[in-house]
VOGU-3710 file (C-alpha; in Angstrom, 3 decimals, decimal comma):
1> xxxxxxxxxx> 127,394/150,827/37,101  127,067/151,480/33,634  129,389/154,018/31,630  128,371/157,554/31,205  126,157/157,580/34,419  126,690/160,063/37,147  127,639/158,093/40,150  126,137/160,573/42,580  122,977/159,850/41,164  123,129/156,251/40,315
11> xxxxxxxxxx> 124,044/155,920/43,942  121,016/157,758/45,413  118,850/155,493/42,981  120,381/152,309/44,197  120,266/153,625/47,674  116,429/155,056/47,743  115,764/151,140/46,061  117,403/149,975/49,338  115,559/152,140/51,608  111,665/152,365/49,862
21> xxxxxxxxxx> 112,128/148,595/49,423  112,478/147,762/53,257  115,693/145,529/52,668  116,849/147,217/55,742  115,215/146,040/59,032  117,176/147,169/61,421  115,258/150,544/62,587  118,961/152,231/63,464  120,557/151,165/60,077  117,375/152,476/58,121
31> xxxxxxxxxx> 118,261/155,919/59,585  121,483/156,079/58,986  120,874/155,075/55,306  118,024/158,146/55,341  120,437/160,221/56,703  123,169/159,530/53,846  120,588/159,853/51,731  119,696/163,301/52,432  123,530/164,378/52,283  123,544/162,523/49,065
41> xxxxxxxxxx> 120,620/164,299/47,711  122,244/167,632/48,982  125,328/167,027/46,416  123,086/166,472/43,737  121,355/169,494/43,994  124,717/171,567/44,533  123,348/172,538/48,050  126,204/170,808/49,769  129,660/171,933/51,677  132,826/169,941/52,055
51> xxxxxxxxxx> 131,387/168,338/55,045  128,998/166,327/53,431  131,875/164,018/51,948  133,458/163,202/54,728  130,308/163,045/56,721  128,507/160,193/54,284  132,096/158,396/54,793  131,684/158,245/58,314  127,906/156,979/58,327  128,886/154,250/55,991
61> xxxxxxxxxx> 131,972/153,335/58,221  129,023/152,835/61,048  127,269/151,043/58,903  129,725/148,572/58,702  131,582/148,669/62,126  128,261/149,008/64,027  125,180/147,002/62,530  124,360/143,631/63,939  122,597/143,043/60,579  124,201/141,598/56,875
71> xxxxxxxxxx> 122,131/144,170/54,793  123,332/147,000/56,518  126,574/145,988/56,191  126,684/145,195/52,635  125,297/148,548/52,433  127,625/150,255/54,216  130,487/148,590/52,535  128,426/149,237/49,205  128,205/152,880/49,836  132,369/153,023/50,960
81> xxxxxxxxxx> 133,461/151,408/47,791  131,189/153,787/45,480  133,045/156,423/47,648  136,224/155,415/46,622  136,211/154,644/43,210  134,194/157,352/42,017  136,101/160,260/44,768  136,583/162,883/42,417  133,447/162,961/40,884  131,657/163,398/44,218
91> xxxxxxxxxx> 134,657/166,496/45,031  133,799/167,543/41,677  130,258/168,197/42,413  131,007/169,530/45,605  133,480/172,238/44,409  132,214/172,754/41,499  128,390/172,434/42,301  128,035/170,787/38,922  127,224/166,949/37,193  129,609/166,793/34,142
101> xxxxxxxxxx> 126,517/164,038/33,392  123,964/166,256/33,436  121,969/163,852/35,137  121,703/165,528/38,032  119,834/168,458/36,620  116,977/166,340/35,214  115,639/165,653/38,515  114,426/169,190/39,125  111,048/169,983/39,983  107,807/170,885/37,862
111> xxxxxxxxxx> 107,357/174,713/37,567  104,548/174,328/39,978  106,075/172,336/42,631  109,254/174,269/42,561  106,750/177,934/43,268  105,285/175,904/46,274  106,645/177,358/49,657  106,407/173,753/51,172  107,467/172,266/48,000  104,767/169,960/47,530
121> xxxxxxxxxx> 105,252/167,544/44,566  102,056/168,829/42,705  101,806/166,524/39,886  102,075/163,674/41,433  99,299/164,280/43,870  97,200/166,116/40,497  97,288/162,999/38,911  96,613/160,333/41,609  93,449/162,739/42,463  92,505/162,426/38,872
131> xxxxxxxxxx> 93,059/158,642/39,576  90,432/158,533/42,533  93,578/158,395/45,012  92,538/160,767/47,168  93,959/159,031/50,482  97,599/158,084/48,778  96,965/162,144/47,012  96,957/162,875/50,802  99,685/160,671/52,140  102,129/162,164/49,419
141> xxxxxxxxxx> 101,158/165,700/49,958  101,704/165,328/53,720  105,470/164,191/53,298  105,653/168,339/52,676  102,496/169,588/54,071  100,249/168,548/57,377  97,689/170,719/56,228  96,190/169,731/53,374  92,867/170,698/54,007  93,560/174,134/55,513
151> xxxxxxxxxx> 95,251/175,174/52,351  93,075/173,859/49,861  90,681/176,476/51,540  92,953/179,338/51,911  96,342/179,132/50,256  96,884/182,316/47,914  98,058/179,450/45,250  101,619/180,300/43,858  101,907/177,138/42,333  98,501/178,092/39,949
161> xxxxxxxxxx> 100,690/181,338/38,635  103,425/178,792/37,412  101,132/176,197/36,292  102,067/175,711/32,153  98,642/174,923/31,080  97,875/178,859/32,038  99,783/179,299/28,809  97,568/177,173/26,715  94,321/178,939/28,675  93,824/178,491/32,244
171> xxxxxxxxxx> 95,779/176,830/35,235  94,639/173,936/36,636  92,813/174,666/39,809  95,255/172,771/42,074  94,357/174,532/45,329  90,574/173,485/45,043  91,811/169,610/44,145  93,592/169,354/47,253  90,831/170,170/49,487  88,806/168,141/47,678
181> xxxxxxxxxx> 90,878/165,273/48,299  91,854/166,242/51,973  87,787/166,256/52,998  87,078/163,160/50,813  89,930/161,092/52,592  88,878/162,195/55,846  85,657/161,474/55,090  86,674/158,095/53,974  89,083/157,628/57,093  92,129/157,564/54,735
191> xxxxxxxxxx> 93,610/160,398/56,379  96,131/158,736/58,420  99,448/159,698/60,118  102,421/157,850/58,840  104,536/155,403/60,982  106,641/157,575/63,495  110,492/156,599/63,851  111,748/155,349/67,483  111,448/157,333/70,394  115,144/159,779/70,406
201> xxxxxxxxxx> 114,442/160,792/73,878  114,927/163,903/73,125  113,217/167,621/73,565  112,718/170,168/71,512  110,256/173,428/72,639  108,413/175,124/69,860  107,433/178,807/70,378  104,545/179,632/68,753  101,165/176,945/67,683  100,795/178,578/64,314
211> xxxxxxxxxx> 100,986/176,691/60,679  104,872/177,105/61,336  105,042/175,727/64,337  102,656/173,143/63,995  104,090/172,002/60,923  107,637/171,579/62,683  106,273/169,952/65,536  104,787/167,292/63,043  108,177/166,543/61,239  109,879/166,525/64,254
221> xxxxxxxxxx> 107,362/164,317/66,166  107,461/162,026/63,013  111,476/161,925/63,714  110,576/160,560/67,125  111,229/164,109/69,217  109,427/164,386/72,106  108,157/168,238/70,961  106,213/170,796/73,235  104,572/173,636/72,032  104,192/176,782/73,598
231> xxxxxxxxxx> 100,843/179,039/72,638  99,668/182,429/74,276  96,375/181,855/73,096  93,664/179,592/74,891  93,690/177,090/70,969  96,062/175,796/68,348  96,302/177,198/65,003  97,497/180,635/65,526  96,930/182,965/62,513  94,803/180,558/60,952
241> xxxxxxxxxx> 92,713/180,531/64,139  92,048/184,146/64,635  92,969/185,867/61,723  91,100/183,974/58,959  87,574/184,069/59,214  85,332/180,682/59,263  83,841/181,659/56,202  86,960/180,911/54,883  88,124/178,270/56,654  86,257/176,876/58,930
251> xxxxxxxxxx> 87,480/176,088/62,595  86,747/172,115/62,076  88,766/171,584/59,468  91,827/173,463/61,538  90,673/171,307/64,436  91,224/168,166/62,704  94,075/168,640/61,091  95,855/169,519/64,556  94,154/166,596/65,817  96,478/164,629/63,311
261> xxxxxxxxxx> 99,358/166,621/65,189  98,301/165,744/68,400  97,770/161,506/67,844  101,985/161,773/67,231  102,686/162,677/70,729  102,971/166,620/70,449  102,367/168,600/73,952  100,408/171,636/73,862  100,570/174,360/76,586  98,055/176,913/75,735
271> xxxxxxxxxx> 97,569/180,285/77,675  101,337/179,990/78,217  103,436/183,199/77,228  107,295/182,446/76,863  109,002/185,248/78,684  106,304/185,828/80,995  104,963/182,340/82,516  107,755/180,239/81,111  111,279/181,036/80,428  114,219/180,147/78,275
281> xxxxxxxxxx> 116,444/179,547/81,101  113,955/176,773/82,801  112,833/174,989/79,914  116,603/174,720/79,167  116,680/173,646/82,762  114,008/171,755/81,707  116,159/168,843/79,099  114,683/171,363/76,125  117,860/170,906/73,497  116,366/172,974/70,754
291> xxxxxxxxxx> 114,025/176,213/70,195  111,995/177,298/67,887  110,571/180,534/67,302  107,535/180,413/65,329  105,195/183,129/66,766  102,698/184,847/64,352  102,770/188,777/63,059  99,816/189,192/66,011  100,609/193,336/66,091  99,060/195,980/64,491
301> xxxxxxxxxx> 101,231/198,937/62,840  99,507/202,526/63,022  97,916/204,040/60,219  100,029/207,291/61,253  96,733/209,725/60,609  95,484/211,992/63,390  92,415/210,701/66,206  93,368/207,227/65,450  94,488/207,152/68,985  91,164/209,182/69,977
311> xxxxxxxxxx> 88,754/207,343/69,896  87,323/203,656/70,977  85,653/202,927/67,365  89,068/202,576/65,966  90,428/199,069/66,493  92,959/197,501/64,263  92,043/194,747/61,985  94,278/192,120/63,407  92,404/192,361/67,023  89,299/192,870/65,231
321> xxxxxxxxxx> 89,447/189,401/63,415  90,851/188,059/66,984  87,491/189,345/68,877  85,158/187,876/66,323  87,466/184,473/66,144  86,966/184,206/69,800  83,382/185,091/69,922  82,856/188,882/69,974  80,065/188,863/67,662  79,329/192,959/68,908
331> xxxxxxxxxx> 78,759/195,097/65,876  81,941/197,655/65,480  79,615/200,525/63,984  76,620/201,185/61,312  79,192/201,991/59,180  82,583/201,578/58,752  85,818/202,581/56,932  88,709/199,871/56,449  92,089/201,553/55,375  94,210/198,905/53,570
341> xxxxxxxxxx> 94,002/197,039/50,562  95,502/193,622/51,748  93,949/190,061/52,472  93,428/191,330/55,955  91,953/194,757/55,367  89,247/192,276/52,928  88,794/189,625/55,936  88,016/192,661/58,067  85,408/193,792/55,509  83,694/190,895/54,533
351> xxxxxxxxxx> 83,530/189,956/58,508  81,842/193,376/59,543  79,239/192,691/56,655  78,057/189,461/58,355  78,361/191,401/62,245  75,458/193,320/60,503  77,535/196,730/59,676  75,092/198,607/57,365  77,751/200,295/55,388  81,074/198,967/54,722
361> xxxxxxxxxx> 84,363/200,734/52,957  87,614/200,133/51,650  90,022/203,132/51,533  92,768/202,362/49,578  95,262/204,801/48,342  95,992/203,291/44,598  93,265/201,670/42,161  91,915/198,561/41,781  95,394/196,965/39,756  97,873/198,009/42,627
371> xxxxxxxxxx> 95,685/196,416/45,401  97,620/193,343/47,247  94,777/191,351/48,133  93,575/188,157/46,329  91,480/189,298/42,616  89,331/186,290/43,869  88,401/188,113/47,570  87,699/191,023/46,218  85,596/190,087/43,788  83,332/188,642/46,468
381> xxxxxxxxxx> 83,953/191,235/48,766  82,118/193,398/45,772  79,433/190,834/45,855  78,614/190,609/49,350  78,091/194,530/49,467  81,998/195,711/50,487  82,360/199,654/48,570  85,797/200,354/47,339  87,057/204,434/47,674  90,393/203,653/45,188
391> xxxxxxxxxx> 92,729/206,886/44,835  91,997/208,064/48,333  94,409/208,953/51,353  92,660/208,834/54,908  93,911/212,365/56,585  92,184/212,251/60,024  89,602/210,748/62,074  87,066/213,149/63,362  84,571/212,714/65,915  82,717/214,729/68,752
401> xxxxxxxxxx> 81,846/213,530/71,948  84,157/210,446/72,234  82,990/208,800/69,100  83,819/208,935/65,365  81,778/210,669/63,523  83,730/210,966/59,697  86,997/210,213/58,108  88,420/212,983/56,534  90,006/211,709/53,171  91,926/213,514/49,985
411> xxxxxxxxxx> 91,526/212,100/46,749  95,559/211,321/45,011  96,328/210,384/41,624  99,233/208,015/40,751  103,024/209,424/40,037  105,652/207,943/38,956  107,055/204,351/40,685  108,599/204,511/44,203  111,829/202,357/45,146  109,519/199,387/45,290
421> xxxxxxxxxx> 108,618/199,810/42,070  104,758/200,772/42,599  103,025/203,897/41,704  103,272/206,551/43,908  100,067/208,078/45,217  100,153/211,834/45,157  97,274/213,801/46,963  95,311/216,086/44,955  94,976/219,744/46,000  92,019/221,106/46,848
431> xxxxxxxxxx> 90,371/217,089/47,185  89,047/216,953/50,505  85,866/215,290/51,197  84,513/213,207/54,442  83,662/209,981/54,747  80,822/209,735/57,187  81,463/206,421/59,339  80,905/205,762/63,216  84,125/203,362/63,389  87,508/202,767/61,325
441> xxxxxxxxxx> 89,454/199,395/61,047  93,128/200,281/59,779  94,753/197,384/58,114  97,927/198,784/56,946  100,415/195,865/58,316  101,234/193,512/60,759  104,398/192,763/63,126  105,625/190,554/65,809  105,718/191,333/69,400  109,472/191,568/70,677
451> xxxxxxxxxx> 108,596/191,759/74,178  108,250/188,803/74,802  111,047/187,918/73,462  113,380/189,823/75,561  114,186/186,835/77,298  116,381/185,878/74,836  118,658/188,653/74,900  121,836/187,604/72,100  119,012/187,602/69,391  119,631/189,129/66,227
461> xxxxxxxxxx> 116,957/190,985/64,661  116,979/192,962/61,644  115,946/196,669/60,478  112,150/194,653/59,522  111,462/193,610/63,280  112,226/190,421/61,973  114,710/187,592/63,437  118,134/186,973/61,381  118,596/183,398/60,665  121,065/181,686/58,710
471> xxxxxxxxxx> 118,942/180,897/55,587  120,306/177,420/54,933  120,146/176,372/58,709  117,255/178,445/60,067  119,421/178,997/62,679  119,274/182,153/65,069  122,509/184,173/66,475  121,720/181,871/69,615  123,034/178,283/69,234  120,545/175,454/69,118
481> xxxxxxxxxx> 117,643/178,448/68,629  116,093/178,397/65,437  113,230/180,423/63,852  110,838/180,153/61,066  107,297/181,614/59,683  106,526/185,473/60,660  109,244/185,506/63,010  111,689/185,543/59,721  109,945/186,487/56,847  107,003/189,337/58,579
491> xxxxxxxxxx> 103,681/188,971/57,920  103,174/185,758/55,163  100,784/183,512/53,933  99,787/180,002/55,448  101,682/177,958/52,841  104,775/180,214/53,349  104,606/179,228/57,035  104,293/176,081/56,429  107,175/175,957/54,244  109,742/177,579/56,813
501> xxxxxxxxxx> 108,537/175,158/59,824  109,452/172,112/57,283  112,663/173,953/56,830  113,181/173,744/60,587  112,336/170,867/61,500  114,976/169,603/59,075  117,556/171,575/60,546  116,784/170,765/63,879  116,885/167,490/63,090  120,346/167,903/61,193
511> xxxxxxxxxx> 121,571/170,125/64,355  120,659/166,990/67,161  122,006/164,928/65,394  125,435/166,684/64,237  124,736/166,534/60,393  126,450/169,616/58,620  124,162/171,694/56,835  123,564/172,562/53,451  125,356/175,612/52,030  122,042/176,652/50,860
521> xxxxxxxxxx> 118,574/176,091/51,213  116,767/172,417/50,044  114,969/172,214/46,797  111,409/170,773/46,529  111,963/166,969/46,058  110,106/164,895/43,624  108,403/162,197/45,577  107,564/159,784/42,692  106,704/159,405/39,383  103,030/158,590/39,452
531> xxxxxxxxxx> 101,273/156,474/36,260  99,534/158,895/33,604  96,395/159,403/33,623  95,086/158,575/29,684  93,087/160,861/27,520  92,812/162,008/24,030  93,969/165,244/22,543  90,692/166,296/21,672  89,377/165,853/25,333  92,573/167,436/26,717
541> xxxxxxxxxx> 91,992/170,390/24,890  88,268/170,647/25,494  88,423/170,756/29,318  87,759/173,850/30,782  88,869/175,220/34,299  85,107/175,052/36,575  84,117/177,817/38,011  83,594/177,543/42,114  80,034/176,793/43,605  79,735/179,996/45,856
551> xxxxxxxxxx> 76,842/180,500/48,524  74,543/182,980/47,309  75,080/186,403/48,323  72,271/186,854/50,659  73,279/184,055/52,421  77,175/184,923/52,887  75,837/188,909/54,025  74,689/187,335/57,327  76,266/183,897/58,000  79,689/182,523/58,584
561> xxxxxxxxxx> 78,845/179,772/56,827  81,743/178,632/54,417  80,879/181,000/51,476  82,520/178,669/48,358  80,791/175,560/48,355  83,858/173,185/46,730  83,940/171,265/43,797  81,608/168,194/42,696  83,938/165,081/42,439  83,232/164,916/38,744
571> xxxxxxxxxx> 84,327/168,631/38,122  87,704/167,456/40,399  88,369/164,005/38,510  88,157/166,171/35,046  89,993/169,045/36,467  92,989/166,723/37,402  92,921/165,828/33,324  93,784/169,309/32,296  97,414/168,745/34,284  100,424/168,530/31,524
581> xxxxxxxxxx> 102,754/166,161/34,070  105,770/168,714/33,606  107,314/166,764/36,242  108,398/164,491/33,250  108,214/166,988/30,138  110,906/169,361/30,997  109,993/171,679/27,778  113,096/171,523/26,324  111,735/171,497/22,805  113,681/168,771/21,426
591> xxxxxxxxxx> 110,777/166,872/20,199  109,443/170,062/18,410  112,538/170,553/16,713  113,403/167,000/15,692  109,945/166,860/14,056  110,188/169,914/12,533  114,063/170,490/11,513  115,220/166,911/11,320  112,362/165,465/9,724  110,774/168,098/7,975
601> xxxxxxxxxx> 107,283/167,214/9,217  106,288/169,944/11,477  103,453/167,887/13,482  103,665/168,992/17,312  102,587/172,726/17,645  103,371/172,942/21,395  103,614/177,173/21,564  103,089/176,499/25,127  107,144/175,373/25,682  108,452/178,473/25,307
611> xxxxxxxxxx> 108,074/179,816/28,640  109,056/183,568/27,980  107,078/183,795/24,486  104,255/181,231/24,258  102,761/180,645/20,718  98,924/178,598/20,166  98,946/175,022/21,516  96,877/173,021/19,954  97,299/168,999/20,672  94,568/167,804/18,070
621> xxxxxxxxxx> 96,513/169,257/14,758  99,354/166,554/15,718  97,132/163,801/13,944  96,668/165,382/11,087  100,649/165,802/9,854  101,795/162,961/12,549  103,390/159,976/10,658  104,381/158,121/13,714  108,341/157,645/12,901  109,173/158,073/16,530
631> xxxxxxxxxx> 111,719/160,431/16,098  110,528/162,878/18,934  110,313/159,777/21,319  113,938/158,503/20,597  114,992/162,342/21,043  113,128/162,533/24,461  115,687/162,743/27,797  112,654/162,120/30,035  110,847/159,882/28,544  107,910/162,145/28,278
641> xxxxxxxxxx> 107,002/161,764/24,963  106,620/157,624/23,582  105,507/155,311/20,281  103,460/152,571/21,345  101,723/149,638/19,783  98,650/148,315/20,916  97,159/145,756/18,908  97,436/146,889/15,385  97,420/150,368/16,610  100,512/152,547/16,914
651> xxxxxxxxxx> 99,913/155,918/19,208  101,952/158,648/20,052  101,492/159,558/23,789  102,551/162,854/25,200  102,380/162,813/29,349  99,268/160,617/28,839  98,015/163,041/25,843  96,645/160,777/22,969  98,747/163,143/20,273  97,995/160,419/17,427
661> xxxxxxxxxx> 96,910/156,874/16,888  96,722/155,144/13,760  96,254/151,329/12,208  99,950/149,629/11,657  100,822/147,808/8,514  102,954/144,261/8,386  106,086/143,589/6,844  105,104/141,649/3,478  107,753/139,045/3,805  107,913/137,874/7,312
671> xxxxxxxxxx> 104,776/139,671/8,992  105,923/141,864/11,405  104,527/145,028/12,545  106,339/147,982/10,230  104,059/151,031/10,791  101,422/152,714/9,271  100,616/153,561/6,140  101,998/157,187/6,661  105,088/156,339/7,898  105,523/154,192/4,882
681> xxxxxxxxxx> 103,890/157,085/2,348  107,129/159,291/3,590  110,093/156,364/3,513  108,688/155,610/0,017  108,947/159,697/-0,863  112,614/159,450/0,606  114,259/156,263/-1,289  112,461/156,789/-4,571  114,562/156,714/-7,326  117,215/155,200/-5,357
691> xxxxxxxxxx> 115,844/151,362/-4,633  112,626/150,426/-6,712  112,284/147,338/-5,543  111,601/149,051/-2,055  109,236/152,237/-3,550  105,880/150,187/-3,059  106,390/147,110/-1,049  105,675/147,084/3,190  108,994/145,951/4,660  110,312/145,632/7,746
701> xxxxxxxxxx> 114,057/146,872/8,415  115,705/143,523/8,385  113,846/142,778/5,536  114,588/145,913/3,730  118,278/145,562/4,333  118,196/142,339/3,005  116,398/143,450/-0,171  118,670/146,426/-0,927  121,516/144,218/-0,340  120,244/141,953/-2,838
711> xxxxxxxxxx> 119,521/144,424/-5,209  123,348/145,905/-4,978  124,248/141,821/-5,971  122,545/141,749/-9,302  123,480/145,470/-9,973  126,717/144,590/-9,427  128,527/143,356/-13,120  130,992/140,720/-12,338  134,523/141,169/-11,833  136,897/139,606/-15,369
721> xx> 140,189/138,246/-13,392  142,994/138,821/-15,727
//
C-alpha cells in the first residue's frame, strides 16, 4: 500500500475489487467478505462501535480456519495482516470517528443522494438514463429502492430541493426520469430481480404489506430469509393501495412492482390481522426469529369541532380514499367541505371531483404559503375545479334532520409563530359565515392503530403514538422486534417508508446473524462511478427543465385516468444532460480559486459552489479567458475537473461539461504537443525580459529547460584561475 493512503479505505477498495470481481466462488466465503465489508464501510463513515474491530478480526480468522477454498484464504489472511499492521489507525477511526487521511470523507454522497430517504445513488442512475440505460438505471436504483416506478409517480422529491443545478435555474426533474426508466425497462423486460443469496433457513414475519414492509421483505428475501408478510387488508401495497388515488398512481404499476417481490419467495397472508387472527406468541411458536412492525398511519384524528360525530356525511379522508380504492364509487355529497391542507386533504379533493361532487372546498386555516401539501397538487387541484377558503377555522357542523346542511366557519388572520415555528391563526371577531355543503371530509392527521398491537405488551411507545426504536438498530424495547415506516416516524411519505424498511432489513439481517450494530444510522452509499455523459457548455446551459404533459382538465374532472401523462424519451435523455455529477465535484472551490488567485486568470465563474450564497453560473464565459494551463485539473481531489488532448485539440472538461477546447501548438524543436496558442501568449507575458531566447519560440518543457540552461552557459563569463 502506498504511503499517505488511509488503510481503512485502501482496504475496502481492495476488498470491494475482490468481491465485485467474483474472485471468490465459494457462496459462504463471498458473505463473509460482504459482511466485513459492511463493518468496514461502517468505520469509514464513523458509524462504527468498538465491536466492529474485533468483529472483522474474527470473520477473517473464519476465513482462514474455515474455507475449503485458496482465495478465501488468501483473503482472510490478507484482511488479518492489514489488521495488524495498520491497528491503530483502524482504533483511531473508531475512537476518534475521524481519517487523519482525509480520504475517508471524499466518499460522501451527492447533495441529492444524501436528501434521499432510501439513499438512492441519484447520479449515477441520472446519467446512465441520459445514456439510454434504463434497465442497468433500474438495477442500480433497486440496490436502495424496489419501487422505482411507484415513486417516480408519487414521491414528494427531496432529492429535487437539494439538487445544485436549482442554483444555476431549475433542478433536474429526477423523480419524472426514474419513472421513465422504470416503465421503459419493464416495457423492455429489463426489469429483473437480482440473484438471491442461499437459502438461510430462516424466518422472519413482517407486520404490515406497505412500501415499508414490502421493501424489507425484498432485502431480506434477497438475503435468502424465508419472509412472511402479514396484511389486514384483502391486497399488497398498503398506503399506496388505498390512500393514493389511481390518478396518481395507478394500481398496475403497484401490482407489478410487488409482483417483483413476490418471484423472490415472499409469503403473503392477506385479510390476516396480527393480534386478532394471528398472534405473536404462535408465530414465535411458529420458527418466526424476527418481527417487524411496519403497519401504515390507517386512523383518522378528529377535527375536534362540534356535529362531526352527528352526522353520516362526515367521513374522514383516510376511509374515504379507502372506500373509493376498494370500489365505493358512491358520491359523498353535491357539495363538499375538506378541512386540511395536506397531501391527503388534496387526494380527498381531487377524488370527490371525479365521484361527480358538484362543489368541492378546501378549508384551511392559514394561506396559500403555510399549506403542507405538494405546490404541484395544488396547482392541479385549482385546475380540475377544487375552491380554496384560506384564513378560515371550521367551528361546527350543522345539519337538520340527520344530514349536514352547512359548516359554520370564522375567518382568522395570522399572529405571530407558534413553537413550531408557523404562523398562528387567530379567529377574527365578529367573522362568522356558513359554508353551505351536504357532507365534510376532515383531513387533519393520521395515526396508527395500537389495538392491535396489544399483543405485544413490553412495547415502548412514545408521547406521538409512535413506537421507540433504537435509531441505529431499528430495534424495539422487545428483543428480536423491530419497527420501521409509520409505525416510527407517524404519518410519512412513500420514499420515507421505503427508506426505514431498507434500514430494517439491514438490521435484521445484522441481528440473525450476530453482527454488532452501528453506533449510528448508515449513510447513503455511492454505488459506482458511472462514465460522463459529454456535452458542450453552451448546450449545458441552454437546457431547460420540461414542463409535464398533463391530461386536459375535462378529462381528469371525471376519470381516474393517470392525470400527468410522463415525459417523451427525448425530453428524458436531454433532461438527464442538465445533471452536474456532484457525486464527483464536491464544490470545494479549489479550481475557482487556483484560476483566479494563483494564476490570475479568473476563467471559471461557477457562483453555483457556494451553497449558502450562490452567485451567476455561467459555463460558456470559461472559453473566452480559459488558457488551458491545467492548473484547476492538477488542483482537483476528485478528479472532477481534467485537460485532455484529442487530436490537436486540448479541452477542459468539467463532469462531462465542454468548459473549453482549443487547437494545440508543437514544440519547435522536437514536435511535441506544448499547448495552445493562449497558453503560450501568457508563459511568454511571464518570462519576458528574463529569457529572450524563449519570448517567441513554441517549446516544450524539456526543451525549454534545455534552452535556458544554455543560455545561462554563454551568459556565464569564464572563470581566470589564479
Amino acid at each position: 500500500m502506498a504511503s499517505g493512503v488511509c488503510p481503512v479505505a485502501d482496504t475496502i477498495h481492495w476488498l470491494s475489487d475482490i468481491i465485485s470481481g467474483g474472485d471468490l466462488k465459494n457462496a459462504r466465503c463471498r458473505q463473509r467478505a460482504e459482511e466485513i465489508l459492511r463493518l468496514l464501510e461502517d468505520i469509514s463513515s464513523g458509524r462504527a462501535g468498538k465491536e466492529h474491530f474485533p468483529a472483522i478480526q474474527s470473520i477473517s480468522t473464519n476465513l482462514v480456519s474455515e474455507s475449503p477454498d485458496r482465495t478465501c484464504v488468501d483473503t482472510g489472511k490478507e484482511l488479518l495482516a492489514r489488521l495488524d499492521e495498520h491497528r491503530e489507525t483502524f482504533l483511531s477511526h473508531l475512537q476518534t470517528q475521524n481519517c487523519p487521511d482525509a480520504a475517508c470523507v471524499r466518499l460522501a454522497p451527492a447533495p441529492c443522494q444524501m436528501a434521499c430517504p432510501a439513499g438512492i445513488d441519484v447520479p449515477s442512475y441520472v446519467t446512465l438514463i441520459g445514456q439510454g440505460r434504463d434497465g442497468e438505471a433500474i438495477e442500480l436504483i433497486r440496490r436502495d429502492n424496489p419501487f422505482p416506478w411507484v415513486c417516480g409517480l408519487v414521491c414528494t422529491n427531496p432529492c429535487e430541493f437539494m439538487c445544485v443545478r436549482g442554483r444555476i435555474d431549475k433542478p433536474v426533474s429526477i423523480k419524472y426520469l426514474k419513472g421513465f426508466a422504470a416503465e421503459k425497462a419493464m416495457s423492455d423486460r429489463l426489469y429483473r430481480n437480482p440473484e438471491k443469496s442461499p437459502d438461510k433457513n430462516r424466518k422472519v414475519c413482517i407486520i404490515g404489506a406497505g412500501p415499508g414492509g414490502l421493501t424489507a421483505a425484498y432485502y431480506l428475501a434477497l438475503n435468502g430469509y424465508s419472509v412472511t408478510v402479514i396484511e389486514a387488508l384483502p391486497m399488497a401495497g398498503g398506503m399506496m393501495m388505498v390512500g393514493i388515488p389511481r390518478y396518481r398512481l395507478p394500481r398496475e404499476v403497484i401490482d407489478q412492482e410487488v409482483t417483483m417481490i413476490e418471484d423472490l419467495g415472499v409469503e403473503f397472508r392477506f385479510n390476516t390481522r396480527f393480534g386478532r387472527d394471528v398472534t405473536y406468541k404462535q408465530l414465535r411458536e411458529g420458527g418466526y426469529e424476527a418481527f417487524l412492525i411496519a403497519v401504515g398511519a390507517h386512523a383518522s384524528y378528529k377535527a375536534g369541532i362540534a356535529g362531526e360525530d352527528r352526522y353520516p356525511q362526515v367521513i374522514d379522508a383516510i376511509d374515504f380514499l379507502r372506500r373509493v380504492a376498494l370500489g365505493d364509487r358512491h358520491i359523498p355529497g353535491r357539495k363538499v367541505a375538506i378541512i386540511g391542507g395536506g397531501n391527503v386533504a388534496m387526494d380527498a379533493a381531487r377524488t370527490s371531483i371525479r365521484l361527480g361532487c358538484h362543489e368541492v372546498y378546501i378549508v384551511y386555516r392559514r394561506t396559500r404559503a403555510e399549506m403542507p401539501a405538494n405546490e404541484e397538487e395544488v396547482f392541479q387541484a385549482e385546475e380540475e375545479g377544487v375552491r380554496f377558503s384560506f384564513l378560515t377555522i371550521p367551528v361546527e357542523i350543522m345539519g337538520a334532520d340527520g344530514k349536514v346542511e352547512s359548516l359554520h366557519c370564522l375567518r382568522t388572520e395570522l399572529g405571530p409563530p407558534d413553537e413550531s415555528g408557523r404562523r398562528k391563526p387567530i379567529p377574527v371577531e365578529g367573522s362568522d359565515y356558513l359554508l353551505q355543503v351536504d357532507a365534510v371530509i376532515p383531513a387533519i392527521g393520521q395515526t396508527i392503530e395500537r389495538k392491535w398491537l396489544d399483543d405485544l405488551q413490553d412495547l415502548k411507545w412514545t408521547k406521538r403514538n409512535t413506537l421507540s426504536v433504537n435509531i441505529a438498530s431499528m430495534e424495539t424495547s422487545m428483543e428480536g422486534v423491530f419497527a420501521a415506516g409509520d409505525a416510527v416516524s407517524g404519518p410519512a411519505t412513500v420514499v420515507e417508508a421505503i427508506g426505514g424498511g431498507k434500514k430494517s432489513a439491514n438490521a435484521i439481517d445484522r441481528y440473525l446473524r450476530g453482527i454488532p450494530h452501528p453506533k449510528m444510522p448508515p449513510v447513503p452509499v455511492r454505488r459506482g462511478r458511472v462514465d460522463f455523459i459529454e456535452i458542450p457548455a453552451s448546450t449545458k446551459m441552454a437546457l431547460v427543465r420540461p414542463e409535464m404533459p398533463m391530461l386536459n382538465d375535462e378529462r381528469r374532472r371525471v376519470t381516474f385516468q393517470q392525470a400527468e401523462l410522463g415525459y417523451s424519451e427525448n425530453s428524458v435523455r436531454e433532461e438527464a444532460r442538465r445533471c452536474l455529477r456532484c457525486d464527483i465535484c464536491i464544490r470545494c472551490g479549489t479550481c475557482v480559486d487556483i484560476c483566479s488567485k494563483k494564476m490570475g486568470i479568473n476563467a471559471l465563474q461557477m457562483g453555483y459552489l457556494d451553497f449558502d450564497n450562490p452567485g451567476p453560473t455561467d459555463f460558456r464565459l470559461t472559453a473566452e479567458r480559459c488558457i488551458l494551463c491545467g492548473a484547476c485539473a492538477s488542483n482537483c481531489p476528485t478528479e472532477a475537473i481534467k485537460i485532455e488532448d484529442r487530436g490537436n485539440e486540448r479541452l477542459l472538461n468539467l463532469c462531462g461539461t465542454i468548459l473549453n477546447r482549443l487547437t494545440v501548438e508543437h514544440c519547435e524543436i522536437c514536435g511535441k504537443v506544448t499547448g495552445p496558442a493562449k497558453y503560450h501568449d501568457y508563459l511568454k507575458k511571464r518570462i519576458q525580459g528574463i529569457n529572450r531566447r524563449l519570448e517567441n519560440r513554441v517549446l516544450c518543457l524539456e526543451c525549454a529547460r534545455k534552452t535556458t540552461a544554455e543560455s545561462h552557459v554563454e551568459m556565464t563569463p569564464p572563470r581566470v584561475l589564479v
